[in-house]
N, C-alpha and C positions, 0 to 999 in steps of 0.2 A: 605401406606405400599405396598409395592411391592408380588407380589403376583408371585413363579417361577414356570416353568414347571420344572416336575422331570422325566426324563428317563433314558432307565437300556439298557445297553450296552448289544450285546447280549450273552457277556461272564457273564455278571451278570445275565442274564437270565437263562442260563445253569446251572450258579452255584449254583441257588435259586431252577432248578428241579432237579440237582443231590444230595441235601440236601434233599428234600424232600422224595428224593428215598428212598436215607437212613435212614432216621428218621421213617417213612412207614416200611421199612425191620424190623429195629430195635425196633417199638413199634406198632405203629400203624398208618394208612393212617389216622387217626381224628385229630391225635398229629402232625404229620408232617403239615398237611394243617395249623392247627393252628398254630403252629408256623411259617410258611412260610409268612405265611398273615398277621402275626405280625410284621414279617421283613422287607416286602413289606409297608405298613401301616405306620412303623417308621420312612424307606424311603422316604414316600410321605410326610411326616412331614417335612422334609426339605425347604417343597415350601414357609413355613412363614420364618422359619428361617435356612437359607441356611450357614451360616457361623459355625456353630454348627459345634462341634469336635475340633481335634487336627490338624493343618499344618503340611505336612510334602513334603515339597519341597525339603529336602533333596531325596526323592525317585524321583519323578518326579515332575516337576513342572504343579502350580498349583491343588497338589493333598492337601484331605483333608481327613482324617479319623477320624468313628465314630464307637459306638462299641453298641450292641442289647442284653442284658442282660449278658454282661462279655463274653460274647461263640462268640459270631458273631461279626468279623468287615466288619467295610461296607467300602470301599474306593470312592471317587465320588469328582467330580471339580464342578464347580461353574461361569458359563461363563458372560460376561458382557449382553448376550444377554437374562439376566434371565433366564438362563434355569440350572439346575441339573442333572447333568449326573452319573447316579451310574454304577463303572465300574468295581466292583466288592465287591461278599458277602464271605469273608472267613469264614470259621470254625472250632473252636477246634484245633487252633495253624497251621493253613495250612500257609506257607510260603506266604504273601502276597506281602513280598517288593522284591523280585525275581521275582514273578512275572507280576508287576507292572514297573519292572525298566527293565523287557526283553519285554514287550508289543508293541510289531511292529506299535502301532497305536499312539503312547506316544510321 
């Protein structure tokens, strides 16, 4: 069994401490960490089974989407070079296919 790297784009990096920002505002810095590191954790789950979620090449290709207890979708490709690419963490209905199909890097 193939074993993948998984790494986080650095717009999924932002958007994993701009969540935490706010979940910290909103409750508390203990509940935001937890939950972050839950998302992240999920993420790295990928590396047994990378093909997990739904395809949606209709947005861009090669893209793949997964979702973190109904609130969080996570978007991320999947390269021949085994590696995992998370290219973004939505939350709470943020328009992710806008901005996945304007992503200057896609």
């Amino acid at each position: 069994m193939t074993t993948y790297s998984v790494v986080f784009a650095p717009e999924a990096e932002e958007q994993l401490a701009a969540l935490y920002r706010y979940i910290a505002d909103h409750a508390s810095p203990d509940v935001a960490l937890h939950y972050t590191n839950a998302i992240v954790a999920h993420c790295e789950g990928l590396n047994h089974v990378p093909l997990r979620g739904r395809r949606r090449e209709d947005i861009r290709a090669g893209l793949r989407i997964t979702h973190y207890k109904g609130r969080a979708i996570i978007a991320f490709a999947v390269d021949d070079a085994a590696q995992v690419s998370i290219l973004g963490v939505f939350y709470g209905g943020q328009d992710y296919e806008t901005f996945l199909q304007s992503d200057p890097g896609a």
